[in-house]
VMD Tcl script that builds the backbone (N, CA, C; Angstrom):
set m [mol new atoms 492]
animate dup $m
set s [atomselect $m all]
$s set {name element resname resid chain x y z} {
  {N N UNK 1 A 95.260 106.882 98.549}
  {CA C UNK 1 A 95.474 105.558 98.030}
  {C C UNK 1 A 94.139 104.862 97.799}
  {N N UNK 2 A 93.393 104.851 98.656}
  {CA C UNK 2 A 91.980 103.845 98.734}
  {C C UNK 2 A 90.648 104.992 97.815}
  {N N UNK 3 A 91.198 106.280 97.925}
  {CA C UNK 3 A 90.069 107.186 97.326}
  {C C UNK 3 A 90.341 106.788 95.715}
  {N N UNK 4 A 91.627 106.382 95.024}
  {CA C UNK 4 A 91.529 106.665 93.857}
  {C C UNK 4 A 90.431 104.751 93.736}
  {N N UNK 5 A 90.729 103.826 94.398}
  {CA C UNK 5 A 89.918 102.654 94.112}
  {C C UNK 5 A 88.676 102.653 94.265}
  {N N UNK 6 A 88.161 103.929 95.092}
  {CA C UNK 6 A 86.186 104.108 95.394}
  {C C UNK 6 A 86.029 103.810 93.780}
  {N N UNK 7 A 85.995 105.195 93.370}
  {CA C UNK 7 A 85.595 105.542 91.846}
  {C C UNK 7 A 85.186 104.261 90.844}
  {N N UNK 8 A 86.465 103.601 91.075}
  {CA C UNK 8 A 86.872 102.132 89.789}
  {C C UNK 8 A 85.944 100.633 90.880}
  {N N UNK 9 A 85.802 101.203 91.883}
  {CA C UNK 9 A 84.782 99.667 92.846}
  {C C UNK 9 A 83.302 100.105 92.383}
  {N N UNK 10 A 83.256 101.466 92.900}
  {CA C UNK 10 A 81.688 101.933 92.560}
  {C C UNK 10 A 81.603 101.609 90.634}
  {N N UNK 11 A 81.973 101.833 89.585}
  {CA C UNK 11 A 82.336 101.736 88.974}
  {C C UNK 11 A 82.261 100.451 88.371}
  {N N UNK 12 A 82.161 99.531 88.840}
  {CA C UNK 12 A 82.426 97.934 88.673}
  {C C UNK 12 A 81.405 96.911 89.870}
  {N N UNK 13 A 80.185 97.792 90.392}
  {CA C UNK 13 A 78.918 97.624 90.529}
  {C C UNK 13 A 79.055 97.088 92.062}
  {N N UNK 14 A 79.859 97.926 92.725}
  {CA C UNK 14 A 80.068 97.871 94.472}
  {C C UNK 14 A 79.020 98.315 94.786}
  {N N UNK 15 A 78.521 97.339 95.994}
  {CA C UNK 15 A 77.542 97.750 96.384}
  {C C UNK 15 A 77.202 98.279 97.849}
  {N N UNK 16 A 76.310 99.526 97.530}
  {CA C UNK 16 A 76.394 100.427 99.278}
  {C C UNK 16 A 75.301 99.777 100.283}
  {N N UNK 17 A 75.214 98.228 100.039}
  {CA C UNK 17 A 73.936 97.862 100.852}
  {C C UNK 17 A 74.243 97.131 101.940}
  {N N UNK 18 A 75.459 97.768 102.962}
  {CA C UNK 18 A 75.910 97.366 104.112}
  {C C UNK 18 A 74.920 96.986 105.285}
  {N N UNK 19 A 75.047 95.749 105.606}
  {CA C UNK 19 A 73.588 95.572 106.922}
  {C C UNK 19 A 74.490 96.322 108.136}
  {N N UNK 20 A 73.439 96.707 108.791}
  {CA C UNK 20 A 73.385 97.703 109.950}
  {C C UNK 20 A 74.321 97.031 110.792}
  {N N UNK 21 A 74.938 96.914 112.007}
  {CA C UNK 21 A 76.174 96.381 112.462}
  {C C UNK 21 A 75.490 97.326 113.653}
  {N N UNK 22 A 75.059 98.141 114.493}
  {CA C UNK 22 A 74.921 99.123 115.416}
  {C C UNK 22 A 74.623 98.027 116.669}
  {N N UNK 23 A 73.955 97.063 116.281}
  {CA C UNK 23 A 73.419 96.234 117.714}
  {C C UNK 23 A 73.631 94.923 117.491}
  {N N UNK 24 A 73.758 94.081 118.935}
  {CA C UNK 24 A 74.427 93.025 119.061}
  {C C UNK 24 A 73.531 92.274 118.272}
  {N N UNK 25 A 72.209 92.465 118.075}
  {CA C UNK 25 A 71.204 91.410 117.315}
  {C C UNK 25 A 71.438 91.490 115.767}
  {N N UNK 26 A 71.989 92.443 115.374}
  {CA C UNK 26 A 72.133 92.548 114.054}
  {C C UNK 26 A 73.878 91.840 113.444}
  {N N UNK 27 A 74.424 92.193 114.405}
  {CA C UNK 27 A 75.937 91.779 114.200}
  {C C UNK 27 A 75.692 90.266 114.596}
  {N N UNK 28 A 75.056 89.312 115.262}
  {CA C UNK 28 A 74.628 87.910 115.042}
  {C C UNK 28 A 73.674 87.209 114.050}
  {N N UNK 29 A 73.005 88.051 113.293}
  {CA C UNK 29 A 73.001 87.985 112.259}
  {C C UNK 29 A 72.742 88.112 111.161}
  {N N UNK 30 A 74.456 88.652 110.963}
  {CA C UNK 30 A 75.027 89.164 109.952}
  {C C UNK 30 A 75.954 87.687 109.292}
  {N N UNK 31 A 75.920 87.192 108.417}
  {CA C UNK 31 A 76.863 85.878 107.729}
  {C C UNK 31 A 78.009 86.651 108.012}
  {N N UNK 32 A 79.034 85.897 108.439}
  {CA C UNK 32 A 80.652 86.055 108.063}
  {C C UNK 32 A 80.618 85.439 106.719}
  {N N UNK 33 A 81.519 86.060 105.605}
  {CA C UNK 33 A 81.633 85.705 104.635}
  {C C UNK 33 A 83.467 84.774 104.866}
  {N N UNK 34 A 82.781 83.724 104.021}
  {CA C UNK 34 A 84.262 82.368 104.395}
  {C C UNK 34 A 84.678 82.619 102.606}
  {N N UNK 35 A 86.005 82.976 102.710}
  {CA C UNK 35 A 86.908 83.044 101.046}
  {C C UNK 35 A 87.892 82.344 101.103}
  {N N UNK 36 A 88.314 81.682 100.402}
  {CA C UNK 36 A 89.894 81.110 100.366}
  {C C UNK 36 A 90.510 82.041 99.999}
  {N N UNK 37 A 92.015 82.136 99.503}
  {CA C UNK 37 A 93.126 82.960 99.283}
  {C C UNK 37 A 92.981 83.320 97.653}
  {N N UNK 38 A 92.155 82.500 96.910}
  {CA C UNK 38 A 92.328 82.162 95.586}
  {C C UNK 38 A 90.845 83.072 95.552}
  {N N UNK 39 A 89.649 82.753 95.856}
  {CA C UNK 39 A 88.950 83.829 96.124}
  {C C UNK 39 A 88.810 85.266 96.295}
  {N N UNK 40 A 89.527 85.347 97.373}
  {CA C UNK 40 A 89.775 87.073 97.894}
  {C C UNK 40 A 90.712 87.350 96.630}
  {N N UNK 41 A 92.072 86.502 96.189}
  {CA C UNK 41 A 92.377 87.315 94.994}
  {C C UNK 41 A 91.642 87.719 93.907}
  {N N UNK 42 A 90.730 86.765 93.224}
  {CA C UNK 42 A 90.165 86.836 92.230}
  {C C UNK 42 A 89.579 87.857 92.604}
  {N N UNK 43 A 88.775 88.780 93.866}
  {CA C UNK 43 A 87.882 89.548 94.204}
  {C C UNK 43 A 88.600 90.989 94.086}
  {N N UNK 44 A 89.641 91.027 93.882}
  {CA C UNK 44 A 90.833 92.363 93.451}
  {C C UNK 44 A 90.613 92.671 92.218}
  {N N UNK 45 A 91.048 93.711 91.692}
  {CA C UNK 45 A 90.766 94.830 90.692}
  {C C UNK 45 A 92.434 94.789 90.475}
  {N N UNK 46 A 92.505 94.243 88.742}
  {CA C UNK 46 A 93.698 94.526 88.556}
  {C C UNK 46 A 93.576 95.596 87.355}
  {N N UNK 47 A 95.083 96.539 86.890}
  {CA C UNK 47 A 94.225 96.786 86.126}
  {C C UNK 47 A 96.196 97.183 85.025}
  {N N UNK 48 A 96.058 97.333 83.519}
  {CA C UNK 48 A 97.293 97.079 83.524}
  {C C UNK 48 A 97.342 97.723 82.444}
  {N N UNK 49 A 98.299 98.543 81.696}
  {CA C UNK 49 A 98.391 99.365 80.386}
  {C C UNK 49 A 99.872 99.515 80.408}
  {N N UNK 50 A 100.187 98.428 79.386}
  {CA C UNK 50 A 102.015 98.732 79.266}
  {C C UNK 50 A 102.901 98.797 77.696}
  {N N UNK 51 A 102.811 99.567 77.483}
  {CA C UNK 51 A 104.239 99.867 76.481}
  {C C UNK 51 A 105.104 98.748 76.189}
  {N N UNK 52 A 105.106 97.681 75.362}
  {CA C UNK 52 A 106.826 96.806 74.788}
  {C C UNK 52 A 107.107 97.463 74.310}
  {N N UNK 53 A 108.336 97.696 73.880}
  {CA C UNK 53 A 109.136 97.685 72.707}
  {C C UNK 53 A 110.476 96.680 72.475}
  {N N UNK 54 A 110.852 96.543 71.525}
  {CA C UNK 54 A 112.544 95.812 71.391}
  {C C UNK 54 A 111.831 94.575 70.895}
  {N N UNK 55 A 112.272 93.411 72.043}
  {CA C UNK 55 A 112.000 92.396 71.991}
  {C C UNK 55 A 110.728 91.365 72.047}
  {N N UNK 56 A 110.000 92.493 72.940}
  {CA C UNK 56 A 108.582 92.159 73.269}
  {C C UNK 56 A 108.193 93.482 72.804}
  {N N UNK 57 A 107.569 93.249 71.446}
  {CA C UNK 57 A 106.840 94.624 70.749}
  {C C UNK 57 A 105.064 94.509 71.015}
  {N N UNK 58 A 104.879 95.147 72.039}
  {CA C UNK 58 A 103.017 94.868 72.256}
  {C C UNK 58 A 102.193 95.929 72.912}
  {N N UNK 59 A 101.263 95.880 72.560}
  {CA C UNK 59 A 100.598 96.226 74.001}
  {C C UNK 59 A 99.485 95.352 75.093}
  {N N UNK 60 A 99.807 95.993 76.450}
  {CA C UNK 60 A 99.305 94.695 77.128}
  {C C UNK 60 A 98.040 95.883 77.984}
  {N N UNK 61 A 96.911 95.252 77.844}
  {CA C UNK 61 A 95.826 96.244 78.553}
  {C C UNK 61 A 94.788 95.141 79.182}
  {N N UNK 62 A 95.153 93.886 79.474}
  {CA C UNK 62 A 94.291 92.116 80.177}
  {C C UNK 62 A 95.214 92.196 80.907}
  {N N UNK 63 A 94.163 91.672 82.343}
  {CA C UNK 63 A 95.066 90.681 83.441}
  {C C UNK 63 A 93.945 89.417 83.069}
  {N N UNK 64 A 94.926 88.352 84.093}
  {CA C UNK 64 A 94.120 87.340 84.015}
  {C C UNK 64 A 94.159 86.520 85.695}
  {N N UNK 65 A 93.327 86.783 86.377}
  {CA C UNK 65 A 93.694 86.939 88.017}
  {C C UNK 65 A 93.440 85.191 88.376}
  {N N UNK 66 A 94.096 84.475 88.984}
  {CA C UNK 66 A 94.246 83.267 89.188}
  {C C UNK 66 A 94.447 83.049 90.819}
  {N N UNK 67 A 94.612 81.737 91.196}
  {CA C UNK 67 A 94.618 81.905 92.875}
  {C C UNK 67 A 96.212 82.278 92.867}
  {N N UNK 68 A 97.443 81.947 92.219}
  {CA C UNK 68 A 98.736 83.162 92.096}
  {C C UNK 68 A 99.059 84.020 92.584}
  {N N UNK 69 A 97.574 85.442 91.952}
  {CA C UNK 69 A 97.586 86.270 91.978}
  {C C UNK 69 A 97.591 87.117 93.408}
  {N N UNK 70 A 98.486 88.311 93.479}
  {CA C UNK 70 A 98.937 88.686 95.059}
  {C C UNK 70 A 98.937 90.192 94.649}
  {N N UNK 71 A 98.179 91.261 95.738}
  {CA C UNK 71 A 98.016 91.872 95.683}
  {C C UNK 71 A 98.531 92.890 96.956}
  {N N UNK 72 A 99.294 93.502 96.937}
  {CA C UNK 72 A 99.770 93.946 98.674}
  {C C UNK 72 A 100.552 94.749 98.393}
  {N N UNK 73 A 100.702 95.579 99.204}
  {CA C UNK 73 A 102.353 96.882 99.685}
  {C C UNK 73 A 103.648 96.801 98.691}
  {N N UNK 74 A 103.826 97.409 98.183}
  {CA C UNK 74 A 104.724 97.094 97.748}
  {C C UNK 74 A 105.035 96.040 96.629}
  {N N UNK 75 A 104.091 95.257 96.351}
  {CA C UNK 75 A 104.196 93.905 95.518}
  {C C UNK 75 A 102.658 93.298 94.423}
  {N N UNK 76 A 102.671 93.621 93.088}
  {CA C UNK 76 A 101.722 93.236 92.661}
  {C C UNK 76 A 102.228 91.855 91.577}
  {N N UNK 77 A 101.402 90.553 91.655}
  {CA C UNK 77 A 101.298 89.552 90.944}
  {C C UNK 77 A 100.124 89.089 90.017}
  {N N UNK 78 A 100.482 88.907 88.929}
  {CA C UNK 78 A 99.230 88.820 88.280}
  {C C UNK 78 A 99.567 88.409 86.923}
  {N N UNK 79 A 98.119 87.577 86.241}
  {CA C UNK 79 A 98.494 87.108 85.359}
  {C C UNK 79 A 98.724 88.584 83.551}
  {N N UNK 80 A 98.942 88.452 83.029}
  {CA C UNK 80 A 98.652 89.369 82.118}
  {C C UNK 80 A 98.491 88.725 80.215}
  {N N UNK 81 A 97.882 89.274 79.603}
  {CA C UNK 81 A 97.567 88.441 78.364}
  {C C UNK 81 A 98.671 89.208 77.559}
  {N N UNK 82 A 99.505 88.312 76.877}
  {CA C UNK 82 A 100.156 89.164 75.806}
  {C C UNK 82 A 100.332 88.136 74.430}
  {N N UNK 83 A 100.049 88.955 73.507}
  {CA C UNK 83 A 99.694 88.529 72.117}
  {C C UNK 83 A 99.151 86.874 72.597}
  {N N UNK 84 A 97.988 86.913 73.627}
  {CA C UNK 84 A 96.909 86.074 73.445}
  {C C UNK 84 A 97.254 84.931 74.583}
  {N N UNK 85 A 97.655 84.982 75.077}
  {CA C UNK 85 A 98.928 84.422 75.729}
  {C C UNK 85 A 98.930 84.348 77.352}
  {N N UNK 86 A 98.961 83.867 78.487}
  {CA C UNK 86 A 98.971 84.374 79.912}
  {C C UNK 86 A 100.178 84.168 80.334}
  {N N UNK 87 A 100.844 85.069 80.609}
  {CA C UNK 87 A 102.595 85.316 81.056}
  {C C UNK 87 A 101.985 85.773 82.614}
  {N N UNK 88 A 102.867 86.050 83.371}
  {CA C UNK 88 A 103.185 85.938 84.601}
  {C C UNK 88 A 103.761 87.399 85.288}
  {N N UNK 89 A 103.328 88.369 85.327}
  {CA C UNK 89 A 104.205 89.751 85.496}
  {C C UNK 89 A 103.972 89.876 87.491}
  {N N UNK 90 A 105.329 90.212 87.485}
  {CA C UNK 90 A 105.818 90.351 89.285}
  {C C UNK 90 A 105.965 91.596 89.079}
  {N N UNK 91 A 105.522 92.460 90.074}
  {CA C UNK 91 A 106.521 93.702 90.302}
  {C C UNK 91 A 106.425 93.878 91.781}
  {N N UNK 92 A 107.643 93.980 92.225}
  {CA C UNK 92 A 108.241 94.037 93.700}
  {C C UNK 92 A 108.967 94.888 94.537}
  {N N UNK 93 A 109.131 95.365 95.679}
  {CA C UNK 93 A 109.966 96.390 96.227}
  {C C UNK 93 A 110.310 95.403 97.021}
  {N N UNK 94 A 111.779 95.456 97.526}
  {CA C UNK 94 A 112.323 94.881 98.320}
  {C C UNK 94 A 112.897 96.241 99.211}
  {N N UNK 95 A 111.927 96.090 100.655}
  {CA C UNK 95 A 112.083 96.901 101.582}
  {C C UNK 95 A 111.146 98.493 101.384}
  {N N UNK 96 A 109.655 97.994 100.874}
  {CA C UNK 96 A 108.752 99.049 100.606}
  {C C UNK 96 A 108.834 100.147 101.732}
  {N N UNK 97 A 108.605 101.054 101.521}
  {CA C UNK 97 A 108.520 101.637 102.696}
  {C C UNK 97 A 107.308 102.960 102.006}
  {N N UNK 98 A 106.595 102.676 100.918}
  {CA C UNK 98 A 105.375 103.654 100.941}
  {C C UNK 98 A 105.738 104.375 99.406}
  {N N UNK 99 A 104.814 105.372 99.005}
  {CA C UNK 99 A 104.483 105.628 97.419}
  {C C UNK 99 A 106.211 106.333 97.410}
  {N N UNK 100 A 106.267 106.429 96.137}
  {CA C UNK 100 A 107.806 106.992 95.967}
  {C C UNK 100 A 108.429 106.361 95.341}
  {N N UNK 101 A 109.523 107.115 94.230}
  {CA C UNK 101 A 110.395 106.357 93.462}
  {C C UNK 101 A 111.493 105.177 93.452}
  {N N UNK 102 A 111.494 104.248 93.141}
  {CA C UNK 102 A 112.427 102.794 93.108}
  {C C UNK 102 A 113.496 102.667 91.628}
  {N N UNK 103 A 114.096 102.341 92.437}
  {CA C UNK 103 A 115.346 102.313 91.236}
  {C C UNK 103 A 115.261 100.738 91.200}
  {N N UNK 104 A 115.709 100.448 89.859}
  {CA C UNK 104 A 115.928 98.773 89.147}
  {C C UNK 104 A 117.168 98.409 89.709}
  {N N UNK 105 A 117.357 97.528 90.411}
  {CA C UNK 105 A 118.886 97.011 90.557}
  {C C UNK 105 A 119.376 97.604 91.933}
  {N N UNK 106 A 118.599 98.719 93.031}
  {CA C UNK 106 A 118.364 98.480 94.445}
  {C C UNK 106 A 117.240 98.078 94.827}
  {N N UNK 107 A 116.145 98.401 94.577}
  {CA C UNK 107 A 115.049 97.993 95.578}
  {C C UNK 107 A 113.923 97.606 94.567}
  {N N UNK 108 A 113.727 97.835 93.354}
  {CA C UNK 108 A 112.540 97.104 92.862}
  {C C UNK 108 A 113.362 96.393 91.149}
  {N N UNK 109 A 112.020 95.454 90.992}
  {CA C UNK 109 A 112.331 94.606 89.903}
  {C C UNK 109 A 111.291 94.434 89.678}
  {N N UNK 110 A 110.228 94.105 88.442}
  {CA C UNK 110 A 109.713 93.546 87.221}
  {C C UNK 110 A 110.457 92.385 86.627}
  {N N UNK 111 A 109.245 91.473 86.719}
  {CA C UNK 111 A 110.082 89.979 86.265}
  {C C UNK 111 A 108.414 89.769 85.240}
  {N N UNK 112 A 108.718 89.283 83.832}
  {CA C UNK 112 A 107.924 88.971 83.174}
  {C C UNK 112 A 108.505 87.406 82.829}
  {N N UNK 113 A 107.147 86.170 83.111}
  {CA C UNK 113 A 107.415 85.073 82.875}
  {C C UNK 113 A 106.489 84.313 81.737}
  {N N UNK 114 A 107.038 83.955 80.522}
  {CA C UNK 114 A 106.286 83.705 79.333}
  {C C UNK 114 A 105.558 82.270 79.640}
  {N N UNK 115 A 105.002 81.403 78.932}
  {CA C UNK 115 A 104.018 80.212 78.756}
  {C C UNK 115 A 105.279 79.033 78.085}
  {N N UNK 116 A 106.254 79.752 77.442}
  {CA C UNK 116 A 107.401 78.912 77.033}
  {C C UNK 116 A 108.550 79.085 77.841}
  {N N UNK 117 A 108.616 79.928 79.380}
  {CA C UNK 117 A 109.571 79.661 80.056}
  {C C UNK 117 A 111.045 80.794 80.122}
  {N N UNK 118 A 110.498 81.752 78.525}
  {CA C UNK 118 A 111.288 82.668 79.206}
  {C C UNK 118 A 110.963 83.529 79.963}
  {N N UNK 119 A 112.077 84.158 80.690}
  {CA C UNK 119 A 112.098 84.433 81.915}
  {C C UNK 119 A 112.653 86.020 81.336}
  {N N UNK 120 A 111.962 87.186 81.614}
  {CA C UNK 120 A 112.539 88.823 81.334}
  {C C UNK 120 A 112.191 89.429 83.019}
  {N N UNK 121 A 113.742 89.992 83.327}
  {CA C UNK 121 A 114.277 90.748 84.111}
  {C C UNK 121 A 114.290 91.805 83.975}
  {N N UNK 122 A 114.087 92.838 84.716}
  {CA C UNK 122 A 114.470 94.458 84.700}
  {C C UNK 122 A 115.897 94.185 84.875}
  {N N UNK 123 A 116.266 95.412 84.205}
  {CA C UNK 123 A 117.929 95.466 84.419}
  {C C UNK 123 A 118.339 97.207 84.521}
  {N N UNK 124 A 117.052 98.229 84.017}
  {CA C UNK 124 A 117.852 99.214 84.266}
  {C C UNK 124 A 116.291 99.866 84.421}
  {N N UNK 125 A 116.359 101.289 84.854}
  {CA C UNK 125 A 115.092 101.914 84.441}
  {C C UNK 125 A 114.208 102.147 86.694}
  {N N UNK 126 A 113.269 102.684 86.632}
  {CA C UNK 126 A 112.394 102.510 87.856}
  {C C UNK 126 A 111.037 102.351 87.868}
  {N N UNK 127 A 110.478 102.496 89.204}
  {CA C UNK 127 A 108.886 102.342 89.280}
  {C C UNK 127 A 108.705 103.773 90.042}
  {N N UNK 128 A 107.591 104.034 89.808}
  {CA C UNK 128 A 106.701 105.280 90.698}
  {C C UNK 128 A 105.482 104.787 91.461}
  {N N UNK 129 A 105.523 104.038 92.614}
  {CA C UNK 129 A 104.108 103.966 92.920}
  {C C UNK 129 A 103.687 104.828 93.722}
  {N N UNK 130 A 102.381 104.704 93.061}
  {CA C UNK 130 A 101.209 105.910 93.340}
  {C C UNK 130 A 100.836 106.179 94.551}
  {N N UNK 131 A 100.733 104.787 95.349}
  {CA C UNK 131 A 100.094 104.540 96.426}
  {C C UNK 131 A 100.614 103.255 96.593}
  {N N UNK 132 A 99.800 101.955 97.459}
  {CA C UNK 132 A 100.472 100.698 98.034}
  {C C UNK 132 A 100.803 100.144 96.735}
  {N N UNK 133 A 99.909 99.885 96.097}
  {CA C UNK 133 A 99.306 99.046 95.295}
  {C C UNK 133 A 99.021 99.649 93.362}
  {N N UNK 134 A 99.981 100.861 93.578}
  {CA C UNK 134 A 99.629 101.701 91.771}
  {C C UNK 134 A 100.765 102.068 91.450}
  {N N UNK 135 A 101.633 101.722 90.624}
  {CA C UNK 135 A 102.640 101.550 90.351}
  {C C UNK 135 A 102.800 102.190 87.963}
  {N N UNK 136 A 104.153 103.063 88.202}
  {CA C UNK 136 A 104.087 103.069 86.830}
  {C C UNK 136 A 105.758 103.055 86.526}
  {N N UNK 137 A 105.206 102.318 85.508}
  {CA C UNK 137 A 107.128 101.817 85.204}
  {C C UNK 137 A 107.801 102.567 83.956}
  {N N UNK 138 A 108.875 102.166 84.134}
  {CA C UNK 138 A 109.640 102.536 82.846}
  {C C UNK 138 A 111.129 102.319 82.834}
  {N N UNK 139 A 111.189 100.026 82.571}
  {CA C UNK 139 A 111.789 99.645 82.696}
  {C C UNK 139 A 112.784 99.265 81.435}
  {N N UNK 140 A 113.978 98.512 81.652}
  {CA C UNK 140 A 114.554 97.608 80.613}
  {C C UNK 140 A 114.659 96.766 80.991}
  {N N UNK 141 A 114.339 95.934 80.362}
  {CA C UNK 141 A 114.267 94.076 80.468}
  {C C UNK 141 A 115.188 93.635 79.504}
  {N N UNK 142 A 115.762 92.458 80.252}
  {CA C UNK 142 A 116.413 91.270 79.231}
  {C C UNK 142 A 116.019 90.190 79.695}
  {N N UNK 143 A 116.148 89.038 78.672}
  {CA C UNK 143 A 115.358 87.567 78.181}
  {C C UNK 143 A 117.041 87.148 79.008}
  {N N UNK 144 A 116.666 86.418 80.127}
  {CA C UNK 144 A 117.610 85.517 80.895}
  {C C UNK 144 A 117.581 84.042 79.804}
  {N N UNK 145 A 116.624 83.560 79.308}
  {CA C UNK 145 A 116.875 82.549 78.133}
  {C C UNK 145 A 117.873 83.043 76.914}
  {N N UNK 146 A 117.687 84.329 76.688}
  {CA C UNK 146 A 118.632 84.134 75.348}
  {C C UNK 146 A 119.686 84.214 75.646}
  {N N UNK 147 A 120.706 83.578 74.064}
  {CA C UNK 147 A 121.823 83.319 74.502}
  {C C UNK 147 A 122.396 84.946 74.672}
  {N N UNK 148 A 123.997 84.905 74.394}
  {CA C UNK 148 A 124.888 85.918 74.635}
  {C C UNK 148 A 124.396 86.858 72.751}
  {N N UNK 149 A 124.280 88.276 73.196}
  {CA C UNK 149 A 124.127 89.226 72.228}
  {C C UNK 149 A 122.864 88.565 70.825}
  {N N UNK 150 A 122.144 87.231 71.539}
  {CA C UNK 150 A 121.305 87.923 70.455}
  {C C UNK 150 A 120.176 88.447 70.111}
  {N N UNK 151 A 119.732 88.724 69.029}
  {CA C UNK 151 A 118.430 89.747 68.601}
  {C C UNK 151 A 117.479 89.338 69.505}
  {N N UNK 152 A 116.487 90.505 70.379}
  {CA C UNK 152 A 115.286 90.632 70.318}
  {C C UNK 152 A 115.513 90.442 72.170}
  {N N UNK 153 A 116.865 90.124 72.451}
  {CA C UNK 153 A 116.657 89.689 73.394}
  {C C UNK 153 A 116.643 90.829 74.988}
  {N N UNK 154 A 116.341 91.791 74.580}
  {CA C UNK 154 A 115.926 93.505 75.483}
  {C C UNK 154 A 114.445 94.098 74.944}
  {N N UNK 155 A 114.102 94.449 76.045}
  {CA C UNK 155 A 112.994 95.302 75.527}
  {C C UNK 155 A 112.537 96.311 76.566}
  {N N UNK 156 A 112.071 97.359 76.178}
  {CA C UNK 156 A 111.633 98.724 77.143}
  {C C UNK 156 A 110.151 98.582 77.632}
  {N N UNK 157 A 110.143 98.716 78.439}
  {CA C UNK 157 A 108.540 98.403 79.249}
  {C C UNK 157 A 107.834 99.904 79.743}
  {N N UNK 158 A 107.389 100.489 79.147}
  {CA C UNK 158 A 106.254 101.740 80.402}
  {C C UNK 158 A 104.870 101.326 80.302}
  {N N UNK 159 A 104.738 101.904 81.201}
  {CA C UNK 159 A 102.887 102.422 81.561}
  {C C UNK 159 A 102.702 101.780 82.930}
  {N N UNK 160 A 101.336 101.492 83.766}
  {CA C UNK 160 A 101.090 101.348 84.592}
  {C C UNK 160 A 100.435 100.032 85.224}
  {N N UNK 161 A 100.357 99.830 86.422}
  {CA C UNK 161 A 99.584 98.899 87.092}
  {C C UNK 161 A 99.445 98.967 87.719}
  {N N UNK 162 A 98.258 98.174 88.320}
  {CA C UNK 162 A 97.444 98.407 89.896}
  {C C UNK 162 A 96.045 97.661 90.477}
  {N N UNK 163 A 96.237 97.120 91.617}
  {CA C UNK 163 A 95.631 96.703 92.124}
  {C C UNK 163 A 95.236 97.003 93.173}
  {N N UNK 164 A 93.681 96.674 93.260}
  {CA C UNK 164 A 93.302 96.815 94.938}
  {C C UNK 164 A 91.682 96.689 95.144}
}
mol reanalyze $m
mol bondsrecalc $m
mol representation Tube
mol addrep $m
């Protein structure tokens, strides 16, 4: 899980210049680093490549990480750009219990939330995550705003996401 994030930290200019920690004079001082919640998120690696089709015809390859943004087990939040745009994408396990397949409609859901308020649900389809935090979908969504049967209002979601 954490080996596939070395690569993409080193990668994105992590740095190996850890102060020594071995003796009590050095571990006093050493700064504790102070972050808020909105901080440490922004300090996450999101990363996102997804397939629309139907209703939402796009491709989405931007996050846009905000203090929102939640990164953990089972559960990634984050902003994402679509056709220019910052929508709101959830993806969740209810009752994670580690990498492995999720079905739509027992234990995981994808909720995409637009800038005008609609609201797209998974309704059929699953997730594969990789690890805590790497997840690849291949969902169906419907627009909880539109009315009954009309156009545009489903669309098929794949590809991946991940944070950490």
């Amino acid at each position: 899980m954490l080996v596939a994030s070395v690569p993409l930290l080193a990668g994105c200019g992590a740095s190996s210049n850890v102060p020594d920690v071995s003796s009590p004079a050095a571990i006093a001082a050493t700064p504790s680093p102070v972050a808020s919640p909105s901080a440490a998120n922004q300090e996450q690696n999101y990363a996102v490549h997804l397939a629309l089709s139907g209703g939402l015809a796009t491709t989405v390859t931007q996050t846009k990480v905000d203090a929102n943004s939640d990164c953990s087990a089972g559960k990634i939040d984050v902003g994402i750009v679509v056709n220019g745009q910052i929508w709101s994408l959830t993806a969740s396990v209810d009752g994670y219990h580690g990498p492995g397949r999720y079905s739509v409609g027992s234990d995981f859901n994808l909720t995409l939330n637009s800038p005008n308020y609609d609201i797209w649900m998974s309704t059929s389809g699953s997730a594969t995550y990789l690890g805590d935090t790497s997840l690849s979908v291949d969902v169906v969504m419907t627009d909880l705003m539109a009315g009954p049967g009309e156009p545009g209002a489903t669309a098929h979601v794949s590809g991946s996401v991940a944070c950490g």
